[in-house]
N, C-alpha and C positions, 0 to 999 in steps of 0.2 A: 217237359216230360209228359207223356202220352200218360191218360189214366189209368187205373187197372181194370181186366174185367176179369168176369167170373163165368164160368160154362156151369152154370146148374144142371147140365146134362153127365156132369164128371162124379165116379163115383164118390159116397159119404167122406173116405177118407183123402180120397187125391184132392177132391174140395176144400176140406178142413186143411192141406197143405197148401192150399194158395190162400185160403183165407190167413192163415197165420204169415205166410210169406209179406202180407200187406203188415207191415209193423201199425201198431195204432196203440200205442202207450195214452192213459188217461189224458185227454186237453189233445191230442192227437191222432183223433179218431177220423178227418175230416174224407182223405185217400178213402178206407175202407169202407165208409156211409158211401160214398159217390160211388164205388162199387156195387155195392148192396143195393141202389136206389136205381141203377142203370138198370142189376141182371132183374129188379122187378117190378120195374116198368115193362120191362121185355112180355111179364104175363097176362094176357087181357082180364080175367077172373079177378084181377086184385086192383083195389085203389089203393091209394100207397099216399100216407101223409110225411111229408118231414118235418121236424124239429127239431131245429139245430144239425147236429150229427145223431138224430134218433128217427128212429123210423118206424112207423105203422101200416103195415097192409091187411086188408080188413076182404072177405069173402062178404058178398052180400044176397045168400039165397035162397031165405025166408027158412031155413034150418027152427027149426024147433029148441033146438041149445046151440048156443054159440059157446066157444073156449077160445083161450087165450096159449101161444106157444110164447116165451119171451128167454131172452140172451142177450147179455150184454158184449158189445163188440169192443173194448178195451181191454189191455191188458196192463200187469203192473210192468217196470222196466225192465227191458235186455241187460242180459249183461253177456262180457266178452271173452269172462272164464270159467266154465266154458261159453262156448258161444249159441244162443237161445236161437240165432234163424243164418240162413235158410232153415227150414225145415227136414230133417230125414228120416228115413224108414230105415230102421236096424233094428238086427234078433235082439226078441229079448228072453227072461227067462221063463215065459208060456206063450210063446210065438213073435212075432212081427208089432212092434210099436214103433208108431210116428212120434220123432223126437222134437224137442224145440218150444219156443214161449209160446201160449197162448191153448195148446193140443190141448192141454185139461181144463184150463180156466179160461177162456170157454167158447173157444171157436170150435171145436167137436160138436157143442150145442148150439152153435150158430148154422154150421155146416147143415146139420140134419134139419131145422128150419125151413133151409132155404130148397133143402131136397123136397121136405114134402110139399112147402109152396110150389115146385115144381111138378111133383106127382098128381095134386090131386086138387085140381080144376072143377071136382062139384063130391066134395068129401061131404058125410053123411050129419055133420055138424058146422054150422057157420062159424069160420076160425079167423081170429084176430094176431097176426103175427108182431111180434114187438121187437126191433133189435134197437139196442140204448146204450150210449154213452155210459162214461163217469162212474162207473159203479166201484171201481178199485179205492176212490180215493174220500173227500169230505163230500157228503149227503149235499152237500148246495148245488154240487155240480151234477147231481144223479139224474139221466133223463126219466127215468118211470117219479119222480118227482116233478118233473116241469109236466109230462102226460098231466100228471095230477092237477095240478096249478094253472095250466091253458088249457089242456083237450081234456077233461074227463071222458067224456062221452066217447071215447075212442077205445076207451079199454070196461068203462063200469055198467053197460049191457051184456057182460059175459058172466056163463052161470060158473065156468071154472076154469080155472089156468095151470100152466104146466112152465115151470121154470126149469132150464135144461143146464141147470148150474151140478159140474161133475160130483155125481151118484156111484161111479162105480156099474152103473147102468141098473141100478135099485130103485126102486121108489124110497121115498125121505116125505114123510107126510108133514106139512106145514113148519112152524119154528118156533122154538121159544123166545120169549121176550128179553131183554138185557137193560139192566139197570148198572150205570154208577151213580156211585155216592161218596164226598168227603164226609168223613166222619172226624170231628175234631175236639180234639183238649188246649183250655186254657189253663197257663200255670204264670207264674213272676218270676221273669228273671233276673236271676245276680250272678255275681263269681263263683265260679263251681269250686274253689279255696272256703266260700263261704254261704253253701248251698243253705241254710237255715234261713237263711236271709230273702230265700225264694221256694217258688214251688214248680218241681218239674214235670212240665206237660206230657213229656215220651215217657216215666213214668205212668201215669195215670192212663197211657194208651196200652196199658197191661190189659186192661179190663176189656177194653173192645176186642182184644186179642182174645182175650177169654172166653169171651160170647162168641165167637166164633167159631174156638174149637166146640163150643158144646153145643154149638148149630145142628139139627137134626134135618136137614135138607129131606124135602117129602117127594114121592113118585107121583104121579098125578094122572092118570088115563083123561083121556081129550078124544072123542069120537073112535072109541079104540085103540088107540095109542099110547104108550107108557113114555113120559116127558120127565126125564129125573131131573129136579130143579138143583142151583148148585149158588153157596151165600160165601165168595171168598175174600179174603184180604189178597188185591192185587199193587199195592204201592203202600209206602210209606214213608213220611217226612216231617223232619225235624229237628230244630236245633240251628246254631246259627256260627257259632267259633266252638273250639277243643275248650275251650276255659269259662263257658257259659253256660248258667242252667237254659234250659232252655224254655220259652214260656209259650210256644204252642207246638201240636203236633197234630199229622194228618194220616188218617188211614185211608185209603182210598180201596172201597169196598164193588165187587162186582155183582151182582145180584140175576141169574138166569132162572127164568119163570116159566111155569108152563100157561100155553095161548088161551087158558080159561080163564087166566088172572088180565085182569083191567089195567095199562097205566097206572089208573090211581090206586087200586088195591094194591099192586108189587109196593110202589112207595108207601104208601101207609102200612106197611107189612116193616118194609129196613127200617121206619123210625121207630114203629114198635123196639124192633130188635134193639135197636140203639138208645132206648129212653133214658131221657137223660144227660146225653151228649148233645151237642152239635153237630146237625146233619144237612149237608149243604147237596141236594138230587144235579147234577151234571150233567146228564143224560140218560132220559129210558124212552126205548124203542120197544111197542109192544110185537107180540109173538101174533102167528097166524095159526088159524086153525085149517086142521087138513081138508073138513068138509067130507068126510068119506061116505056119508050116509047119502050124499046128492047123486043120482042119474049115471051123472058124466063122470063122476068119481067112480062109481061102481064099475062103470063101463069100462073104465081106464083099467082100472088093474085086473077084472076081469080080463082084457086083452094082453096086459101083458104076463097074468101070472106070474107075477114074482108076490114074495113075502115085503110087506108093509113095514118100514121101520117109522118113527119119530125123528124127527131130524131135530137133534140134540143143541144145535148153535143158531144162528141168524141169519138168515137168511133174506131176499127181498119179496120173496112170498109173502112178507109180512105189511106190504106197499100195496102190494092186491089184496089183503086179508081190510086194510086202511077204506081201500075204497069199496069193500062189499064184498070184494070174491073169492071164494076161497081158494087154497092154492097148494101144489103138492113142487116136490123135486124129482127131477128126473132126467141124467145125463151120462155121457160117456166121460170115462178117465177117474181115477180116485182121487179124493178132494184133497189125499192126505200130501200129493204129490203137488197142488196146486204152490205156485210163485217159484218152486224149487228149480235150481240150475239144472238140474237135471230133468224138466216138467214132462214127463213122456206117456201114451195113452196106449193100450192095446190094439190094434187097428179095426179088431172085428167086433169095438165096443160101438162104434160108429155104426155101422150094418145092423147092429143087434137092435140100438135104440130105433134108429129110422122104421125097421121093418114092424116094431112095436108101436111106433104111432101110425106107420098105416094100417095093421091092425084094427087098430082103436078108432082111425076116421074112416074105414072104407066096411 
């Protein structure tokens, strides 16, 4: 089967229709990298590193700030009811949307990438383009992790970055942080004919419940930005038969923080909250901060004027916040639409962003 290519010469949106036309489901990216590594090698202006199915093309013209554009080239699966590709353009209900898997999350912001890598061959900041693998599925597989772990130096000379994960074509300043946690009760089980005989744990997980309704979650400004942090009970278990007390239970707690709090402060924050209990940390990924007081930051929304929100969930801005850089969102399609069988983008949200980061580099 002959490769695929791509015309970076085609406009934002007819683009973003052949980039999605290349299926590339996570672990299945390899088609679309060989793509993407063909149309840019095609530009002399760029050295182009690969890793794996991730890719790095890197401008080098002694620019005063270098930035970062990054998008990741997988999507989660097709499905066939309806059916996510080919790709189509049909009315929608405030004009023309490209329909089909991948339009929002996040070939729109691959598309526009690969356009300005085509535009602009001595843009006014030296730019590090990033398209990566893995990002839909477990962090072992994420390429801006392997960047991390083999190339640092491929991304951590840049003063800022711009992740093109669907905005709604808004800016989304950095992300908060996310914490889980089990929280757990030990009790003695016996026969629930003769609970005296024991002590039950799902009881005694009244009390976690409790501290949590009376959680007063705090607003927190970060470079400008208002980050509403949020402390919930998202899982619960316990118990073992109909006819047993039960002698443990687990709440499993989610904890979103804003990017001023440290790893180790969010946790030392839920054990507070949970003193007393047994708390077992699972997983915390810290937040990134937007950086909007830097140069490039300024310059950026200066160029685009739009209003600044806080990007309220998680994001991988938080993988460049990791290695030093700060990092904003900013993409075509609404996120609320992202994985949905119906995944469809406005088509002039395409046009709108591109024309905004050339703005911003020319």
């Amino acid at each position: 089967m002959p490769s695929a290519r791509l015309d970076l010469s085609l406009d934002a949106t007819t683009l973003t229709a052949a980039i999605c036309d290349i299926a590339s489901v996570s672990l299945a990216e390899a088609a679309l990298a060989d793509a993407i590594e063909a149309a840019l090698a095609a530009l002399d202006h760029l050295t182009v590193t690969r890793l794996g199915n991730t890719l790095v093309a890197r401008t080098d013209l002694g620019r005063a700030e270098r930035v970062v554009l990054a998008g990741h080239i997988d999507t989660v699966p097709l499905t066939s009811d309806p059916v996510n590709l080919p790709t189509r353009r049909v009315p929608g209900p405030a004009g023309e949307v490209l329909w089909g898997r991948g339009t929002v999350d996040m070939k729109g912001g691959v598309a526009v990438q690969l356009r300005v890598a085509r535009e602009l061959a001595t843009p006014n900041r030296d730019i590090t383009f990033v398209f990566y693998e893995a990002e839909e599925i477990d962090s072992q597989y994420n390429g801006l992790l392997h960047i991390e772990q083999q190339r640092p130096d491929l991304i951590a000379d840049a003063d800022f970055a711009v992740l093109l994960e669907p905005t709604d074509a808004q800016v989304e300043g950095g992300c908060k942080g996310t914490l889980r946690a089990e929280v757990s009760t030990k009790g003695i089980a016996a026969h629930s004919a003769r609970p005296w005989k024991g002590h039950n744990a799902i009881h005694d997980a009244g009390e976690i419940l409790r501290r949590l309704t009376a959680y007063q979650a705090r607003t927190v400004e970060v470079d400008g930005l208002e980050y509403r942090e949020a402390l919930n009970a998202v899982l619960i278990s316990g118990g073992i038969a109909g006819n047993v007390i039960p002698d443990r239970c687990v709440v499993t707690v989610n904890y979103r923080y804003a990017p001023s709090m440290s790893e180790a402060q969010a946790e030392a924050h839920v054990r507070e909250v949970f003193a007393g209990f047994e708390v077992a940390i699972v997983d915390n990924a810290g937040g990134a901060r937007p950086g909007l007081h830097l140069p490039a930051a300024q310059a950026f929304v200066e160029a685009l004027g739009v209003e600044v929100t806080a990007k309220q969930g998680w994001t991988d801005v938080a993988r460049f916040s990791a290695m030093g850089v700060p990092a904003v969102n900013f993409g075509p399609g609404d996120p609320n639409l992202a994985h949905m069988d119906d995944e469809q983008c406005p088509v002039e949200q395409y046009a709108a962003c591109e024309a905004a980061l050339l703005r911003w580099l020319t």
